[in-house]
Structure formats: structure tokens, C-alpha cells
BANU-375579 format. One record per residue: x, y, z of N, C-alpha, C in turn; residue in three letters; residue number from 1. Coordinates in nm, 3 decimals, always signed. Example, Ala and Ser with C-alpha at 12.3 -4.5 7.8 and 13.67 -1.06 7.14 Angstrom:
% BANU-375579
<<+1.319 -0.569 +0.780> <+1.230 -0.450 +0.780> <+1.320 -0.330 +0.780> 'ALA' 1>
<<+1.285 -0.225 +0.708> <+1.367 -0.106 +0.714> <+1.290 +0.003 +0.787> 'SER' 2>
% end
This chain:
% BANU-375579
<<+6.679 +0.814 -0.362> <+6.709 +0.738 -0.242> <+6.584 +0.663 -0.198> 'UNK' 1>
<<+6.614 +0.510 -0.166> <+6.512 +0.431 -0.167> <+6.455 +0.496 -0.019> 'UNK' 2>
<<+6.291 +0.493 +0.002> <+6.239 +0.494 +0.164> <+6.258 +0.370 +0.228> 'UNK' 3>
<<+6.261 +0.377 +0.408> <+6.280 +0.311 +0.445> <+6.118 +0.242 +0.478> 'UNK' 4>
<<+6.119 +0.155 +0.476> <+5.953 +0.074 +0.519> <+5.965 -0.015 +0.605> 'UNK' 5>
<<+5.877 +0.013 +0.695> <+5.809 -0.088 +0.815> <+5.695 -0.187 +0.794> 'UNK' 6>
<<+5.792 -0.331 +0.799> <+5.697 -0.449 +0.749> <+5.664 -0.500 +0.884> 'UNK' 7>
<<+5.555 -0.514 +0.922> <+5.465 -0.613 +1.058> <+5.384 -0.746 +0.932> 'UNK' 8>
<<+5.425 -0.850 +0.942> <+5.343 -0.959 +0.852> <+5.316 -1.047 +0.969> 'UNK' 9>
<<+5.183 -1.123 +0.949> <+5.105 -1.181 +0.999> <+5.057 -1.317 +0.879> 'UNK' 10>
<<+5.059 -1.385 +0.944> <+4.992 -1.493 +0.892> <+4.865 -1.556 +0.995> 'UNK' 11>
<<+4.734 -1.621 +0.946> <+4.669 -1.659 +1.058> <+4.606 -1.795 +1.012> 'UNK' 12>
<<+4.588 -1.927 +1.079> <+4.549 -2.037 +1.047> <+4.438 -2.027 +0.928> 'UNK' 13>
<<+4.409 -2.103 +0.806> <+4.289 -2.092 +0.771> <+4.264 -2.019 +0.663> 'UNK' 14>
<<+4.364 -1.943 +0.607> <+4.342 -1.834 +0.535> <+4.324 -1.885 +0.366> 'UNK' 15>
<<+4.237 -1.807 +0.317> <+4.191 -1.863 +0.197> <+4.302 -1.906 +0.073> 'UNK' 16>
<<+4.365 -1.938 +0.007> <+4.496 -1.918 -0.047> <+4.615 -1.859 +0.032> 'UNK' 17>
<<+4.644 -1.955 +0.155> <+4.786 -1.894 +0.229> <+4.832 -1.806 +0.213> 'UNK' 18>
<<+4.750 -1.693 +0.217> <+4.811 -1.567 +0.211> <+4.893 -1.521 +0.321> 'UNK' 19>
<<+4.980 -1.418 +0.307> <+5.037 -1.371 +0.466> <+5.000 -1.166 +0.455> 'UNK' 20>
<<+4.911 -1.222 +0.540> <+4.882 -1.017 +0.568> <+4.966 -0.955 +0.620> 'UNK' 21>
<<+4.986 -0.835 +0.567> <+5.108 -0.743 +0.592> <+5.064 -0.606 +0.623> 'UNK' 22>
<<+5.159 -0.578 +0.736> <+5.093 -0.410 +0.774> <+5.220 -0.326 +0.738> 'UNK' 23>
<<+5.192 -0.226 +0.673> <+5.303 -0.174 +0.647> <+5.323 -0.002 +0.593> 'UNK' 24>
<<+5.361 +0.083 +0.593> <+5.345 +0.182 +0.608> <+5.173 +0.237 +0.637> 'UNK' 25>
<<+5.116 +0.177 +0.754> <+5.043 +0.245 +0.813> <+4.887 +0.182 +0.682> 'UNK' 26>
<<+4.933 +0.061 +0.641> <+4.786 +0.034 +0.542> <+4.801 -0.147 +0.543> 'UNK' 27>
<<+4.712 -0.187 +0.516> <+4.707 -0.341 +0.536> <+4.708 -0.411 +0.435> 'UNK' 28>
<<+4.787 -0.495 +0.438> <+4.726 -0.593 +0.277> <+4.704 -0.716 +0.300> 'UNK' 29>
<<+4.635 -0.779 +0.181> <+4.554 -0.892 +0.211> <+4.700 -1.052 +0.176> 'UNK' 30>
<<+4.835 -0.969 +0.111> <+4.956 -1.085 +0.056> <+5.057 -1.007 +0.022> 'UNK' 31>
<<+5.146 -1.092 +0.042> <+5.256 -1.030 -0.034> <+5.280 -0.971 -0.159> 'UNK' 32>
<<+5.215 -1.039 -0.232> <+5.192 -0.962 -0.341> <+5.165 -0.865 -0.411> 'UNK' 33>
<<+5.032 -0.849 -0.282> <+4.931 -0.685 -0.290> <+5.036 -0.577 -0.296> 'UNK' 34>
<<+5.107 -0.649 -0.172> <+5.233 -0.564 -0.126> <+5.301 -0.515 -0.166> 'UNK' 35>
<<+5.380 -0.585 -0.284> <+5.456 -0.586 -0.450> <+5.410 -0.474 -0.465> 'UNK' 36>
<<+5.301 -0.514 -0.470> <+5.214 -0.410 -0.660> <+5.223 -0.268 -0.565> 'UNK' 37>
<<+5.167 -0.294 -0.454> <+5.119 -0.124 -0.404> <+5.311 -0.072 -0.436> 'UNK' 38>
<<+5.406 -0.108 -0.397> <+5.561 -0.072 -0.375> <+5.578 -0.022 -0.542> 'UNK' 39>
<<+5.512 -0.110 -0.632> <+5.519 -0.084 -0.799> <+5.478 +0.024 -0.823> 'UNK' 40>
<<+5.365 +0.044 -0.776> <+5.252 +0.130 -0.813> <+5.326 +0.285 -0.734> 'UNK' 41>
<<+5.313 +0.306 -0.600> <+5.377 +0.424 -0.538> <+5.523 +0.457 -0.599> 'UNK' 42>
<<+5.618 +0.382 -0.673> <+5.730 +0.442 -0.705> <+5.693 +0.470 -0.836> 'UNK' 43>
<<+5.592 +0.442 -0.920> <+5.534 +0.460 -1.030> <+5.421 +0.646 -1.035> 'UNK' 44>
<<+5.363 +0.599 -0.913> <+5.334 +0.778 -0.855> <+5.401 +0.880 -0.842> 'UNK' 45>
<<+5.537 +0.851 -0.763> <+5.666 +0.939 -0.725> <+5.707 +0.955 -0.882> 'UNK' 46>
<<+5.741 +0.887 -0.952> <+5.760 +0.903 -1.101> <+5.687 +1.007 -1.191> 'UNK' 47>
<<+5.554 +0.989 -1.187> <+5.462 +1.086 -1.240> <+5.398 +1.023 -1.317> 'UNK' 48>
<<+5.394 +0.893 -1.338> <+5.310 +0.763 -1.437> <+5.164 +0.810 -1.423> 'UNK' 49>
<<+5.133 +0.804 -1.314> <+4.999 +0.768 -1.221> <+5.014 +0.889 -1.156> 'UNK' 50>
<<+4.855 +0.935 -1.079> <+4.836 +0.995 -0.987> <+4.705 +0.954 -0.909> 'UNK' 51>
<<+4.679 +1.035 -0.781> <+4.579 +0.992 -0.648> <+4.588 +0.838 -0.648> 'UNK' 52>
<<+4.693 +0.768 -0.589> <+4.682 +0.615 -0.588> <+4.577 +0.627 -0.470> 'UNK' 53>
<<+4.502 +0.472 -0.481> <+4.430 +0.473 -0.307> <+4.400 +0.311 -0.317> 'UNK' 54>
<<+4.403 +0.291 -0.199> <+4.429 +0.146 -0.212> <+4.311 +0.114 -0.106> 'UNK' 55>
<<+4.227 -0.030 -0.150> <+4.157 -0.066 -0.050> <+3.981 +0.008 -0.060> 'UNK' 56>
<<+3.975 +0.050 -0.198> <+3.820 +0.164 -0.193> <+3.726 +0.035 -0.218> 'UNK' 57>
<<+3.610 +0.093 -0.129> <+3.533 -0.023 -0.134> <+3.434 +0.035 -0.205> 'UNK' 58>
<<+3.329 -0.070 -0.327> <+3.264 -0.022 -0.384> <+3.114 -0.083 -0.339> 'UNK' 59>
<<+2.982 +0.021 -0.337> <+2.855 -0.089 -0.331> <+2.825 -0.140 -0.462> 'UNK' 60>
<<+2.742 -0.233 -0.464> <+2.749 -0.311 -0.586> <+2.563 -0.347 -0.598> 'UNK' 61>
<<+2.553 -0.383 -0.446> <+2.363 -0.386 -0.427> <+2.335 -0.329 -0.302> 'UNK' 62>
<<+2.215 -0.216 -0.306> <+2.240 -0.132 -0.175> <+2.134 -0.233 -0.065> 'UNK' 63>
<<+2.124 -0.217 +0.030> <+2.102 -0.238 +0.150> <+1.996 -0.216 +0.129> 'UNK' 64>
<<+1.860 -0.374 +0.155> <+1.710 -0.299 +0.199> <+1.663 -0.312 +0.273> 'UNK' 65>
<<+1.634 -0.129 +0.330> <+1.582 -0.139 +0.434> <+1.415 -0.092 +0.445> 'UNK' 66>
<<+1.334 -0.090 +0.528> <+1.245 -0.045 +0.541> <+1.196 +0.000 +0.639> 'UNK' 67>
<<+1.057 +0.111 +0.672> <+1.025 +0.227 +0.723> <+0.936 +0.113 +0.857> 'UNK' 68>
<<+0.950 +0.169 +0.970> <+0.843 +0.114 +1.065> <+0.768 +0.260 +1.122> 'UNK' 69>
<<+0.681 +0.208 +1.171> <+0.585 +0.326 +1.312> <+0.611 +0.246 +1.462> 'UNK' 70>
<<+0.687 +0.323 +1.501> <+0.698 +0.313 +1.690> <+0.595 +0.386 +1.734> 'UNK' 71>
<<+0.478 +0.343 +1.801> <+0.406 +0.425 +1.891> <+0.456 +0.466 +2.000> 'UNK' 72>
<<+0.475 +0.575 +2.032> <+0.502 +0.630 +2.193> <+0.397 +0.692 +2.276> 'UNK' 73>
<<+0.400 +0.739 +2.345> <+0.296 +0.791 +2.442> <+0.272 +0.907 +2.423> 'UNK' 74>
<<+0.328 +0.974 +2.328> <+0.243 +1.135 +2.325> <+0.267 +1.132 +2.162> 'UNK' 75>
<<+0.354 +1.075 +2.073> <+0.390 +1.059 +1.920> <+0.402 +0.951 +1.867> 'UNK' 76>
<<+0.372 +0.913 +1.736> <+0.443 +0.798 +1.683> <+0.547 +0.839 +1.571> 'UNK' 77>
<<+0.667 +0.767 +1.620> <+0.767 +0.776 +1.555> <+0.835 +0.666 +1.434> 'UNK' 78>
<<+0.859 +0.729 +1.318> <+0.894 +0.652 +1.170> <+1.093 +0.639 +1.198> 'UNK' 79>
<<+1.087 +0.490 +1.241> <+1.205 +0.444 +1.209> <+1.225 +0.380 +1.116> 'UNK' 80>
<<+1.397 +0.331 +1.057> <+1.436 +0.252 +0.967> <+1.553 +0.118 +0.991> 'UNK' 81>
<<+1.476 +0.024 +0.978> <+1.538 -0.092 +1.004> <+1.607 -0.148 +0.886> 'UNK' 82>
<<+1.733 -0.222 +0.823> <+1.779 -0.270 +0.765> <+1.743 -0.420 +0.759> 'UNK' 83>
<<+1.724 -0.455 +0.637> <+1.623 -0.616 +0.602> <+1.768 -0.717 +0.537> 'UNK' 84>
<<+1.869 -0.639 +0.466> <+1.918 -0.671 +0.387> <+2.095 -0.595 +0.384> 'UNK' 85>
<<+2.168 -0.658 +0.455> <+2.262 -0.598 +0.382> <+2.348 -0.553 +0.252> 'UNK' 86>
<<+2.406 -0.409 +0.258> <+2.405 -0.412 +0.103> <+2.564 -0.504 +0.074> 'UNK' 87>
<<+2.588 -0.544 -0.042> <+2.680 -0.594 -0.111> <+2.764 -0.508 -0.154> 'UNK' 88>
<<+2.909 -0.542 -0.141> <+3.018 -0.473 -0.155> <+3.169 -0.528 -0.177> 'UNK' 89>
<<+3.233 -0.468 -0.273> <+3.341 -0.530 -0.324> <+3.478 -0.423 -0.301> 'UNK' 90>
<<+3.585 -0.434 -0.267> <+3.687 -0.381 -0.228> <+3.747 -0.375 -0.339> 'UNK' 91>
<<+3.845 -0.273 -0.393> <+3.951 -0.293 -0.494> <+4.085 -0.290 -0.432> 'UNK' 92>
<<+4.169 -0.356 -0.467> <+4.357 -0.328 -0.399> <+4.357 -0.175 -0.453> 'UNK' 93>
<<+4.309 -0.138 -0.562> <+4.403 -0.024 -0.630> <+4.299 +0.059 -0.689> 'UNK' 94>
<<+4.313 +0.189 -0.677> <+4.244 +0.271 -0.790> <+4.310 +0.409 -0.789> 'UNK' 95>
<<+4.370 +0.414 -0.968> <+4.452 +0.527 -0.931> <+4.408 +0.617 -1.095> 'UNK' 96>
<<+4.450 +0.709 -1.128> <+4.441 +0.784 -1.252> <+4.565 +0.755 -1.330> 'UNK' 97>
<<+4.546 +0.697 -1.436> <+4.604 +0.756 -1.540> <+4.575 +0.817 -1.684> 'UNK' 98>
<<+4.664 +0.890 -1.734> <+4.622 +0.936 -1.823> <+4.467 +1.033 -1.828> 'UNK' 99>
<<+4.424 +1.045 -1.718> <+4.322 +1.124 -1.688> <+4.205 +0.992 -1.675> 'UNK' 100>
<<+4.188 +0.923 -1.665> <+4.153 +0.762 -1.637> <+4.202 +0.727 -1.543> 'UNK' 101>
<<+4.000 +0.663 -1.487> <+4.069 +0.551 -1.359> <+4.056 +0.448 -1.381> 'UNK' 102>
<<+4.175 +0.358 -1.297> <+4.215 +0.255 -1.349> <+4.159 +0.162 -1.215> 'UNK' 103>
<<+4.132 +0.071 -1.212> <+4.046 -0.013 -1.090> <+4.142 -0.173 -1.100> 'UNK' 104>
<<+4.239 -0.194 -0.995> <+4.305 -0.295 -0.989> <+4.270 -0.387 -0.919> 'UNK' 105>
<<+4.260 -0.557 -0.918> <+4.277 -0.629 -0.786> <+4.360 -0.741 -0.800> 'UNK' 106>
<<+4.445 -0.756 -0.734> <+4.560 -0.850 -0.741> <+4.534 -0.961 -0.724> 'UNK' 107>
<<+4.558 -1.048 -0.813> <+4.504 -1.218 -0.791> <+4.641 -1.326 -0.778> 'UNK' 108>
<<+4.607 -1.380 -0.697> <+4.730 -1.525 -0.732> <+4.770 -1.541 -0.839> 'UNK' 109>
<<+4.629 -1.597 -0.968> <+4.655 -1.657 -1.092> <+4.473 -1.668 -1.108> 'UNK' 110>
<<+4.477 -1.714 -1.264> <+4.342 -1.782 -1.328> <+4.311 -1.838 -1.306> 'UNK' 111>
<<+4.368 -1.967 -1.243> <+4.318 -2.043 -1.187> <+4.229 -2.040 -1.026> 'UNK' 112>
<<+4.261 -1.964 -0.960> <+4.239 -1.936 -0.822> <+4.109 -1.806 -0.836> 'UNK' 113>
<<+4.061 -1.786 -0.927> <+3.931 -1.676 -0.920> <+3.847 -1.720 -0.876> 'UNK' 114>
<<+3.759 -1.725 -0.755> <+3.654 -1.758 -0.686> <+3.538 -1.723 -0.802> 'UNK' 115>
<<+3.427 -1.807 -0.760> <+3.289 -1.801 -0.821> <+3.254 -1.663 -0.752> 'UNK' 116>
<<+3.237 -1.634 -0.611> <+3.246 -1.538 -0.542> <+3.255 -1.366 -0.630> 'UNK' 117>
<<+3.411 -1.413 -0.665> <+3.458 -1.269 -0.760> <+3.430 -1.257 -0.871> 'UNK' 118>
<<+3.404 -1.336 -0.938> <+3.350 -1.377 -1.070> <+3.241 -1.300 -1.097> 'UNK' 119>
<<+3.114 -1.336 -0.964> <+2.973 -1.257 -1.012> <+3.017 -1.107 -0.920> 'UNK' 120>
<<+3.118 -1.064 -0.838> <+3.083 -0.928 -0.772> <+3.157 -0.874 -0.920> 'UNK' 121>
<<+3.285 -0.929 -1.012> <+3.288 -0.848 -1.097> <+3.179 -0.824 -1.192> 'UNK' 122>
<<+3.089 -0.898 -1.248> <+3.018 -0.857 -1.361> <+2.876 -0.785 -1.258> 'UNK' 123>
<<+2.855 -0.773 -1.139> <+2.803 -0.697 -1.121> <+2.857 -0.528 -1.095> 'UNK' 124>
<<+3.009 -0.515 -1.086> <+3.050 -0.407 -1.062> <+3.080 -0.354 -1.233> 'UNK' 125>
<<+3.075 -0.428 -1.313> <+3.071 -0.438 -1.470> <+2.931 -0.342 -1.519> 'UNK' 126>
<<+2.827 -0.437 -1.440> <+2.700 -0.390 -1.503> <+2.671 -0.251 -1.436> 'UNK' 127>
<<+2.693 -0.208 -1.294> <+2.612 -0.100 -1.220> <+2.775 +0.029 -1.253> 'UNK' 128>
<<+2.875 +0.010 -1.274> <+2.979 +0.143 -1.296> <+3.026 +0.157 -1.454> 'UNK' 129>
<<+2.991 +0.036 -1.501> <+3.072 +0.050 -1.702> <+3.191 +0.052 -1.641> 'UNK' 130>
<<+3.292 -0.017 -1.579> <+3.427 -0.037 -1.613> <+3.452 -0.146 -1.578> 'UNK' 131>
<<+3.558 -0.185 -1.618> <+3.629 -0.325 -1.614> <+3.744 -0.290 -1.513> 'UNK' 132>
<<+3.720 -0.477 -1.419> <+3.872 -0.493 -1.339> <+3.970 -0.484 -1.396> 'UNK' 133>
<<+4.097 -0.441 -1.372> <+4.215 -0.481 -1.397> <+4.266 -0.572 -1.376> 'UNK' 134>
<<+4.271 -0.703 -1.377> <+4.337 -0.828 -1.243> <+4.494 -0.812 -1.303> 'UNK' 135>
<<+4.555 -0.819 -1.189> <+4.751 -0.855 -1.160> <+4.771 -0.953 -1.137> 'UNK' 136>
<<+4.801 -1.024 -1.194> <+4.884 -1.158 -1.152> <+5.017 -1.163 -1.153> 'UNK' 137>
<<+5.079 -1.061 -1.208> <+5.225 -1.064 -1.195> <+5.259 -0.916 -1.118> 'UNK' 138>
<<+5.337 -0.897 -1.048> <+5.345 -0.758 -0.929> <+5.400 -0.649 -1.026> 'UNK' 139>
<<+5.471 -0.672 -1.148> <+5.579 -0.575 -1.244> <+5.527 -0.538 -1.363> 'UNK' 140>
<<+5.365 -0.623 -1.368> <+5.245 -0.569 -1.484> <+5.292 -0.474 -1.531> 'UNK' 141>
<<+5.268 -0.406 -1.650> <+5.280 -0.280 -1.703> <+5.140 -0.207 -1.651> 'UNK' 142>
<<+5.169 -0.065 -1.586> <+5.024 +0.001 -1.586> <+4.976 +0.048 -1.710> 'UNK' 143>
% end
């Protein structure tokens, strides 16, 4: 018996590839699409395909530099840490197990539409974890 689901969609002026964000069982997505795949993916869990789906894990990719100061005070001086640099970080739609393997998804429009942007956070998430994206372009992919 299918669940019942609560769709709230939003669209907002401006958005990078007209996407329409969707809130929906209590998690957000960035399109309809995302939307697809997560609905693919969770009846694919309930199945026993896959297991621990999680959607939305954000990964660091370059950490944050920060560095050490001296506050003088009036009876101590105290060693704080200020941030110089924020660190860099890349989100995945999907990361779930299979086969005793994790699998690292992110849902794209198409090939054509891959930002320069995603391009270098993947081959840096390439170089600092040894695994490869998955990209979806179609919502009914085979996992």
C-alpha cells in the first residue's frame, strides 16, 4: 500500500536552472526531480535493494583556515581562534549502501547543465575521499 505524502513546493524568482523546491515528508529538495529519485530510492530501501539512505550529507572538501591570536587581559593572556578562511563544502542528494558499498549520488538536469562550479568540487571530492559521483539524470536510473 502506497504512503501517503505531503508536498509544500515553492518556487522563488532567480533560481539557477528553474528549479521548484519541494518540502516534503519533513526534508527539502533542491527540484522535482531530486524528488523523483529520493521516492525511487526509499521504495527501493523498503524493498531491501539499498540500505541507511540519507539524503542531503554534506561533505568538507578544504578545511577552514584558521589561526591562533593572544588577547591580553588584565590579570591573563588569553589564546583565541579566529577563522581566516572558510572551509569548502559540497552536499550530496544521496548516500546510501549497497551491496555493502557506498554509493554517493547527485541529481543533475543533464550534461549539458554541469556548472564549472561542480566540475572542480567533484574532482576535489575525487582527490581527498577516492570515490566517484554518481550523477542522475534520469529519476528511474538503475541503482
Amino acid at each position: 500500500m502506497a504512503k501517503k505524502r505531503i508536498i509544500q513546493i515553492k518556487r522563488k524568482k532567480g533560481e539557477r536552472y528553474n528549479h521548484t523546491k519541494i518540502n516534503a515528508d519533513g526534508l527539502k529538495f533542491d527540484s522535482k526531480k531530486e524528488y523523483d529519485r529520493y521516492i525511487f530510492l526509499k521504495d527501493a530501501e523498503d524493498e531491501g535493494l539499498i540500505t541507511n539512505l540519507r539524503t542531503q550529507v554534506k561533505f568538507e572538501l578544504i578545511p577552514a583556515v584558521t589561526e591562533e591570536y593572544v588577547v591580553h587581559l588584565k590579570t591573563k593572556d588569553k589564546i583565541k581562534t579566529r577563522t581566516l578562511q572558510l572551509a569548502i563544502t559540497w552536499t550530496a542528494d544521496f548516500v546510501y549502501l549497497k551491496d555493502g558499498q557506498e554509493v554517493i549520488e547527485d541529481v543533475k538536469p543533464s550534461k549539458a547543465l554541469l556548472s564549472d562550479r561542480f566540475v572542480i568540487k567533484e574532482k576535489l571530492f575525487f582527490w581527498k575521499y577516492r570515490k566517484k559521483i554518481r550523477l542522475v539524470y534520469d529519476v528511474k536510473d538503475p541503482i
